[in-house]
N, C-alpha and C positions, 0 to 999 in steps of 0.2 A: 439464092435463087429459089423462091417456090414449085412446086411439082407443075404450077395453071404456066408459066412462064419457061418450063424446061425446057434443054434445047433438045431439037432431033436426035436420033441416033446416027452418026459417023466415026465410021471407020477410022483412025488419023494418027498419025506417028509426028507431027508436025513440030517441028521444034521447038513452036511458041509453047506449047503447054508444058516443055522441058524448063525453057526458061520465066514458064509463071510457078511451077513448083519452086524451084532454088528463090523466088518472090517470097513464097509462102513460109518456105523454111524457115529466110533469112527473120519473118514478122513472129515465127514459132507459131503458126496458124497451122504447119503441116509440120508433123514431126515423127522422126528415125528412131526406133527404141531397137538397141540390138538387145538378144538372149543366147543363150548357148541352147542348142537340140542337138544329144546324141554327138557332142564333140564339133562338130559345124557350128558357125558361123552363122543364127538366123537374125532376122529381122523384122518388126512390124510398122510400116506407114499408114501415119492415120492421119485427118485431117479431111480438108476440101478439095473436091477437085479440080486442079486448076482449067478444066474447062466447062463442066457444069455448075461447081461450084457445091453440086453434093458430098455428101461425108461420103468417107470410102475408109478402109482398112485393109491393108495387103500386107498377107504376111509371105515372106522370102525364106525360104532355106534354102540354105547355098549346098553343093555339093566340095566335098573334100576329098580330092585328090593326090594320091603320094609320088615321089618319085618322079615328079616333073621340070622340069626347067626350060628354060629358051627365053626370046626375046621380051614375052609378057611377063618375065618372073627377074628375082632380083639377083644380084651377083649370088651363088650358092645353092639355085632354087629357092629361094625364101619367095614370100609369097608378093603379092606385086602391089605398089603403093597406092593404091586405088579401091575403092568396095564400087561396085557399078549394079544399082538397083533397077529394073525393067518392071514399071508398074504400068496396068492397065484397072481402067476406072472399073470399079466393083461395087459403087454406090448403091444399088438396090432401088435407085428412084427411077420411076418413070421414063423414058424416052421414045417418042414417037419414031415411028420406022424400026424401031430395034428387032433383030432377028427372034424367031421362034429360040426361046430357053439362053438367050442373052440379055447379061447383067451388065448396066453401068451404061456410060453415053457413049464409049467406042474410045476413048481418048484412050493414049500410051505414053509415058512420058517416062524420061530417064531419071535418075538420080546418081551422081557422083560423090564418094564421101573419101577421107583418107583413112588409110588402114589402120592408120596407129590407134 
């Protein structure tokens, strides 16, 4: 999508852009690279965004927490079968209406990975 064609800025959690990211993935157009940071679990999302379609990069560090268990964690505390990444668009391009010192088109979309 060029910059003359970009969509407005909105706000939006809408689930369609969850399910064109796992789109993106699935074509490796949007791609998860994990790294280790200070013993955590981080991560970088690069690609397009599934609802502007500009490049973005979001990097995730996770927080590590000890000594916890319950219904989200595995038999022993181990840690839970799922990595659940919370991206919002960071692309740097243009979007009309975007707030004063707001990057990216407003999009927010999930990403679910397994642990192993």
């Amino acid at each position: 999508m060029s910059e003359e064609t970009a969509l407005a800025y909105l706000q939006t959690a809408d689930y369609r852009w969850t399910r064109r990211a796992f789109e993106l993935l699935g074509a490796r157009e949007l791609t998860v690279t994990p790294y280790e940071g200070g013993g955590a679990p981080c991560f970088v999302v690069e690609g397009p965004c599934p609802r502007c379609d500009h490049h973005l990069v979001d990097r995730q560090v996770t927080t590590g927490l000890t000594g916890l268990s319950g219904p989200s964690r595995g038999e022993g505390g181990n840690r839970a079968p799922a990595i659940v990444l919370d991206v919002t668009c960071g692309c740097g391009g243009a979007h009309e209406n975007a707030p004063a010192g707001a990057v990216g088109c407003g999009a927010s979309f999930r990403i679910v990975m397994d642990a192993a």
